[in-house]
N, C-alpha and C positions, 0 to 999 in steps of 0.2 A: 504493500500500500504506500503510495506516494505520501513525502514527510509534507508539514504544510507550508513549509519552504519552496518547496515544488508542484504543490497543487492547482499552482496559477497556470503552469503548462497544459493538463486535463481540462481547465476548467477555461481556458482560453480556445483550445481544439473543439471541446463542443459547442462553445459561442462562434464559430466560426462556422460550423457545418448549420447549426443552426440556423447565422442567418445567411447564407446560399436557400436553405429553404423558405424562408420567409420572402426572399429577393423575390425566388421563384412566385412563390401566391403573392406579390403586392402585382407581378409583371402582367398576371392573368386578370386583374381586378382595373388595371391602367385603363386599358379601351374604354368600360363603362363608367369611370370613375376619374378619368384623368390622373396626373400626375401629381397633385397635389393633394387630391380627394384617394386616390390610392396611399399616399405617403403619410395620410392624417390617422389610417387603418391601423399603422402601428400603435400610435400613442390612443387614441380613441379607443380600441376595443385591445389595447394591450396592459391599459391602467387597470381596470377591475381585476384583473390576472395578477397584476402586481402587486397588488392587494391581498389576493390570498396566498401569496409567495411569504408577504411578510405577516399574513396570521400563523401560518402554518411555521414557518421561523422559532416566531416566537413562544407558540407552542413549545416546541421541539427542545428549544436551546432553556427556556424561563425567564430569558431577556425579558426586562422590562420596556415599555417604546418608549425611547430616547426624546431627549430634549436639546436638541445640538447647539450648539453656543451661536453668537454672531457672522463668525465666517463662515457658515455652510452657508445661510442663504447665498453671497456674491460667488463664491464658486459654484454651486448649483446652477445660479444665471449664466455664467458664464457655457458650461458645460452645454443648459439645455439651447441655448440660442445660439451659440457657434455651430452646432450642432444643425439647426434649423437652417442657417446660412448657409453651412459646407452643403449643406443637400440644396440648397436653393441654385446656388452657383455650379454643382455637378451637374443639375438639368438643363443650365442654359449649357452647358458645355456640349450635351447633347445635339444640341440643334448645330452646331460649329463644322466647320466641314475637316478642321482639324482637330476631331474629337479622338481620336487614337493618342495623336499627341499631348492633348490636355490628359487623357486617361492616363498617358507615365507621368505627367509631371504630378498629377494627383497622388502618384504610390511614393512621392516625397513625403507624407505625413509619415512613417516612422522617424525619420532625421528631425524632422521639426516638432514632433510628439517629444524624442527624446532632449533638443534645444529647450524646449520650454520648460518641460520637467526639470531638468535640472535650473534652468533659472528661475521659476516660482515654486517649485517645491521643494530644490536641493535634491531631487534623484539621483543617487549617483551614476556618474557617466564615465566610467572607464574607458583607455584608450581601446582597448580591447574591443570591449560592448558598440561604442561607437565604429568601428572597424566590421565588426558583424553586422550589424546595421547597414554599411554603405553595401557591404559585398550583396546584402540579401536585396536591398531596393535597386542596384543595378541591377540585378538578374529580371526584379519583374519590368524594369524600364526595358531592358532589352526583350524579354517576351512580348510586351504591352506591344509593340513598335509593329509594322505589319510594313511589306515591301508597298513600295508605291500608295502607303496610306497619306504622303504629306508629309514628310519626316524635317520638316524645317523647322527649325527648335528656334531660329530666331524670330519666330514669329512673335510680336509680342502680344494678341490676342490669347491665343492657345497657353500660353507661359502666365499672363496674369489671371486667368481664371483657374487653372491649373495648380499652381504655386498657392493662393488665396483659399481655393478650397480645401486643398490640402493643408495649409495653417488654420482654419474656420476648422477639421476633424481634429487635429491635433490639439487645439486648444481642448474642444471639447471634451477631448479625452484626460487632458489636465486638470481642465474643471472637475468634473465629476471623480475622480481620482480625489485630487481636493477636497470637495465635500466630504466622499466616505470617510477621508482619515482624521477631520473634525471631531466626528461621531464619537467621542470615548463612554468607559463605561458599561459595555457591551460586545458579543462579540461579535467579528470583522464579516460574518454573515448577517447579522440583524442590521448591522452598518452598512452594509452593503445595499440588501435589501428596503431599507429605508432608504436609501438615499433615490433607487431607482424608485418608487412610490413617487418620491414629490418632484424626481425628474419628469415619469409620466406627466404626473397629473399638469405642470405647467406648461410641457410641448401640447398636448390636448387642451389647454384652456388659448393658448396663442394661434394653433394653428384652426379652431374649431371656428373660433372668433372671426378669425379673414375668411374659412369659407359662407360662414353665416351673413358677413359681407359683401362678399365681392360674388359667389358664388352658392347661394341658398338650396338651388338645386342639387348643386353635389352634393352637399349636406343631407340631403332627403333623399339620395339613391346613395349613399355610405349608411344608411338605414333601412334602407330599404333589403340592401345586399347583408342583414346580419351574419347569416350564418355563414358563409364566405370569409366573413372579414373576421369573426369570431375565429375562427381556425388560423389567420394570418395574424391576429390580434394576439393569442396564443405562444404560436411558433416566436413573434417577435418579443413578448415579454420574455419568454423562455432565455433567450440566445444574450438578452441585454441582461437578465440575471445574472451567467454566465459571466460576463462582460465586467458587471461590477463587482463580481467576485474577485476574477483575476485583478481590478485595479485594486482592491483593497489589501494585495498581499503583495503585487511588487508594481515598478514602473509603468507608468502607462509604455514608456517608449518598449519594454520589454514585451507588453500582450500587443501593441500596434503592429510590431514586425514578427513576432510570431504570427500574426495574421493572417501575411502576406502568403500564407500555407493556401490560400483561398484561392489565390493563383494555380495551384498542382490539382486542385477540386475539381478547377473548370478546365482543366487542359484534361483532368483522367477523365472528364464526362465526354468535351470532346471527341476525343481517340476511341473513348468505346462504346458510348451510344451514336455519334453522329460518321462514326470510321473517317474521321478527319487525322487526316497523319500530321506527325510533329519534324518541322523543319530542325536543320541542324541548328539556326540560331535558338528558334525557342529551346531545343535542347539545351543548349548553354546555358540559358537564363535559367529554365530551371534546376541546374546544378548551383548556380550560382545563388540562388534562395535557399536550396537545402544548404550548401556549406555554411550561407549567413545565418540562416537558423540554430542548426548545430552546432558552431561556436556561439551564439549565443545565449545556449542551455547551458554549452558546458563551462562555461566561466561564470 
């Protein structure tokens, strides 16, 4: 049985496969739901989830519910609305004609997860750690990259939405990191656990808000569609459980680039559901994620 020094490796692996499934049911809900009205499926039907994540918690453990000092709230904000941005600016990156290109410069979020961690939370950042880090995000920059996709890196379109997004995840994962380790007094799963409760509940109170605004109808077919979105609502509580697990036991920058595993998910579906063969460059890249990963464990 993994020590709990190491339990962020497991518990990082199944928030990863996790959300691949979730991607998958928000991808199928898009068409009738749009992009934003799909995106609100997480926080919306994934809060009540969270909720009995942390009754059953606190069952379990006898944790009492916390009362967390001053600074949770600004990390919390910080966390839940960078968060909302990173995904805002991912979508316009969609429509871009060099979206492959934004797509690598976005897999900079471990580098800059680990940049910020160590400057607002003191993470530590060994030469080493840092080193594992670059080897593993060249590899999926090099995968990411597709022959004749537009590979002009000086574009400065493709690089600031790219770069942006990927500091908008990265903080996010700072913040909310942040928060859990506020939380004292309790253990690093009630902490955990509670921190995602009021992370939901505030991305569902802000994005609920604009579509009751801008867009009323999506609001009334994201209800209409319950039991769809209840299942995606699910999967994605589940996976961000996961998720603040792992930040509440090591670096955000350590669970961001162990991540990057999510890249070998879609390359193994790939090759053996779609028999799409793997060129010699993506070959590289992904050796070059497993080595950054694997020194990354082992140090």
């Amino acid at each position: 049985m993994p020590s709990l020094a190491t339990l962020w490796i497991p518990f990082t692996l199944i928030a990863a496969a996790g959300q691949v499934a979730r991607n998958a049911m928000q991808r199928s809900l898009t068409a009738k739901l749009g992009t934003w009205g799909a995106t609100n499926i997480r926080f919306l039907f994934g809060f009540p989830f969270s909720l009995l994540f942390l009754a059953a918690v606190l069952l379990t453990t006898g944790d009492q519910l916390p009362w967390p000092p001053l600074a949770f709230g600004p990390w919390l904000l910080l966390g839940a609305l960078t968060q909302i941005l990173g995904t805002g600016l991912m979508l316009l990156a969609m429509t871009d004609r060099s979206f492959v290109v934004t797509t690598a410069y976005l897999k900079t979020e471990a580098i800059q997860t680990a940049i910020f961690g160590f400057v607002f939370l003191g993470d530590p950042l060994s030469p080493t750690k840092l080193v594992a880090i670059l080897i593993a995000t060249v590899g999926v920059v090099i995968t990411a990259l597709r022959p004749g996709g537009g590979r002009r890196f000086a574009e400065w379109k493709p690089t600031i939405i790219g770069l942006v997004a990927a500091a908008s995840f990265a903080l996010s994962a700072v913040g909310f990191r942040g928060a859990i380790i506020t939380v004292e007094g309790v253990s690093f799963v009630t902490a955990a656990s509670y921190t995602l409760v009021w992370g939901l509940f505030v991305q569902t109170l802000i994005l609920s808000i604009y579509l009751l605004v801008r867009a009323p109808k999506v609001l009334r077919g994201i209800i209409a569609l319950w039991r769809p979105s209840m299942l995606a609502g699910f999967t994605g509580a589940f996976a961000s459980q996961f998720w603040f697990l792992a930040f509440a036991l090591t670096a955000a920058a350590n669970v961001r680039t162990l991540a990057l595993i999510e890249v070998l998910f879609a390359q193994a579906v790939s090759y053996y559901s779609f028999k799409q063969p793997i060129s010699l460059r993506e070959l590289f890249g992904i050796l070059l994620i497993v080595a950054g990963v694997a020194l990354l464990i082992a140090v």
